[in-house]
N, C-alpha and C positions, 0 to 999 in steps of 0.2 A: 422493530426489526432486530434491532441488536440490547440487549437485555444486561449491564453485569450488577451482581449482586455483593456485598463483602468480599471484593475482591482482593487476595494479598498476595504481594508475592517478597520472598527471600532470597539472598542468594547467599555463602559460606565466602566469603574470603580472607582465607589465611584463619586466624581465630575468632573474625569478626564477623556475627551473620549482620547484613547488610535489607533494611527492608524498600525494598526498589518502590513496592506498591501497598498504599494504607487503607484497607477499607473502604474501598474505592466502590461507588454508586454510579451509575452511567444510564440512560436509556439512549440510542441514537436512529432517530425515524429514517424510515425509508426516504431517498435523496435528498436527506442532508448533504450539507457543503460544511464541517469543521474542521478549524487548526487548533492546533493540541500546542501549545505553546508553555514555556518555562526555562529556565537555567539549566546547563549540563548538570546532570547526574539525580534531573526532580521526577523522573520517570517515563519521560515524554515514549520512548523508546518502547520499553518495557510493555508500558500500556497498548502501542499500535502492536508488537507482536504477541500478545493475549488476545486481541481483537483478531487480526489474523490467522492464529491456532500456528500460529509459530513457536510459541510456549504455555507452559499451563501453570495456573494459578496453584499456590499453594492452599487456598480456601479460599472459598464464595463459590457462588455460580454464573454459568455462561450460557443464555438463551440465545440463538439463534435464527431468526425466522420463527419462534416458536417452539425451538429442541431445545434440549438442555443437552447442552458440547460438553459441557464441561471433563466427562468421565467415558469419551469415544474412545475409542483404543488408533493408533497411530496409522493403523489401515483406513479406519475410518475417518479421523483428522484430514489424509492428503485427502482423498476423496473429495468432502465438501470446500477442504480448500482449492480445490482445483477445479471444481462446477460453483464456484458462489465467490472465491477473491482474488483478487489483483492486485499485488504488490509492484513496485516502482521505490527504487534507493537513489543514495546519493552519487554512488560509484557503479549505478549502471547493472552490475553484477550477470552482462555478456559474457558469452563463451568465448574467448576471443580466437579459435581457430573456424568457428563458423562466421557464416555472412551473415547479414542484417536480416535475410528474409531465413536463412535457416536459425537464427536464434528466437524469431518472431512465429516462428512454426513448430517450438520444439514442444513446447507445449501438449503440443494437439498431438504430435507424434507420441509422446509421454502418454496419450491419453487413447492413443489408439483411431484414432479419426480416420476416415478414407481420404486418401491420397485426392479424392476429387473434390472432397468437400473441403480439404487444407487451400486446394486451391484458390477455391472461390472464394472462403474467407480469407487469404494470402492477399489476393490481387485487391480486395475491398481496402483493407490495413492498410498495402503500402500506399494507396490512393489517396486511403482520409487522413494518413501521417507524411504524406509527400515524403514519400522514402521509393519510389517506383525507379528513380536514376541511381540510387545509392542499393540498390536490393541484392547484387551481389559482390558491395566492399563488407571485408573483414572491420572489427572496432576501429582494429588501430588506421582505419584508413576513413573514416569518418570523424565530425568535429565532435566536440560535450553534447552540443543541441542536439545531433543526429543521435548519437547515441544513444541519447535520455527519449530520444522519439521511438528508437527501437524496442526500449525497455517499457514504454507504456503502450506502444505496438505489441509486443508480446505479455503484456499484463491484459490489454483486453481481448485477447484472441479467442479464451475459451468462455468470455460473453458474462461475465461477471458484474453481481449486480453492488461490491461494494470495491472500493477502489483505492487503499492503504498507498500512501506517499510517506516517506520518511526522510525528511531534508532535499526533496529533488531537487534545487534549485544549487543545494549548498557547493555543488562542485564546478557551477557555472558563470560566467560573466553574469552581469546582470542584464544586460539588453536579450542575452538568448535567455536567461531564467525567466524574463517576463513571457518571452516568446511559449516556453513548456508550460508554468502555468495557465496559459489561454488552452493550451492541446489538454492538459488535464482537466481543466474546469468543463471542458467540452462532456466529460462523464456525467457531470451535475445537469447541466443544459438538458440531458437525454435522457435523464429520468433516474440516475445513480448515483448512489452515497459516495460520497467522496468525504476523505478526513486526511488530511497533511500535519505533519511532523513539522514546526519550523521555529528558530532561532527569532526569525524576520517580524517585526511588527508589520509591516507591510505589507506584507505577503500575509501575516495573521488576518491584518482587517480586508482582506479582499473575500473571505470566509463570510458566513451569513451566522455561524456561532460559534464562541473562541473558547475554549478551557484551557487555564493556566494551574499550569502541578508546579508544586512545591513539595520536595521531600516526598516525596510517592503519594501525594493525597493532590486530589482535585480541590483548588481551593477557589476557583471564579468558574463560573458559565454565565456567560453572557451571549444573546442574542443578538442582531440588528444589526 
């Protein structure tokens, strides 16, 4: 499903080019469950928003389903990132003058949806995220848990078959972070790729396969 090839990436700072990602080899099957685990600054980041099409490699390639992404032009990028991924952060990254059910909809609005099919999909969301009492509090009137429920409520709304996390947990207590990883892993359960970003050995080994970067290079894959 997901394909990379000599994947590198750089980035300029100051006079220093910095290389985030080494030649980096991937393949990731259709409803895998992996964490991307390593040290700040070994590319954990980097590599989920290449996986994403939130940035683009400076060389290799990027298969998709079977495309090569690599060289879509940025019309075509949102596109398939908006029919095929779901992101979910640390910080939520709500609008915070809308409600819970309008930033879980904005999507589909973005995308042009009929008002009645937002519906239906709306009323299912706030059900399977137990968000139906909280659907018209603003962020700041919700707790972390809610929030992060809203932001994986609005990462599966346009029905996406892979499911990018980037530290969800990291801005949470731990009893509700364990709480969102069960609502996340829920994608896995259902038949979708799921890959999480995380600091956590714990949260690592709840994954079914763990890569640990170092210095921009994938240096372990381990299974089981």
């Amino acid at each position: 499903m997901i394909r990379l090839t000599g994947i590198e990436r750089t980035f300029v700072v100051g006079d220093e080019q910095v290389h985030a990602l080494r030649a980096v080899n991937l393949e990731i099957a259709r409803g895998e469950y992996l964490s991307i685990m390593g040290p700040s600054g070994s590319g954990k980041s980097t590599l989920l928003n290449i996986i994403g099409l939130l940035d683009r490699p400076n060389a290799g390639t990027y298969e998709l389903d079977g495309s090569n992404v690599t060289a879509l032009s940025d019309d075509e990028l949102a596109r398939v990132r908006r029919e095929k991924i779901g992101f979910v952060f640390q910080f939520f990254h709500l609008v915070p003058r809308l409600t819970a059910l309008q930033n879980i909809e904005l999507p589909m609005v973005l995308a042009g949806i009929d008002p009645a099919e937002r519906r239906r999909k709306l009323d299912r969301l706030l059900a399977e995220y137990g968000l139906e009492e909280r659907a018209n509090h603003r962020p700041d009137q919700l707790s972390g848990g809610q929030c992060q429920r809203v932001a994986i409520a609005r990462a599966m709304s346009m029905g996406p078959t892979v499911i990018l996390a980037d530290e969800p947990t990291g801005n949470l207590d731990r009893h509700t972070g364990q709480e969102v990883l069960s609502v996340l892993e829920r994608v896995h359960h259902n038949g979708g790729t799921l890959a999480v970003v995380t600091h956590d050995p714990e949260i690592g080994a709840r994954s079914h396969r763990r890569l640990r970067m170092v210095d921009g290079a994938v240096v372990s894959d381990e299974k089981g």
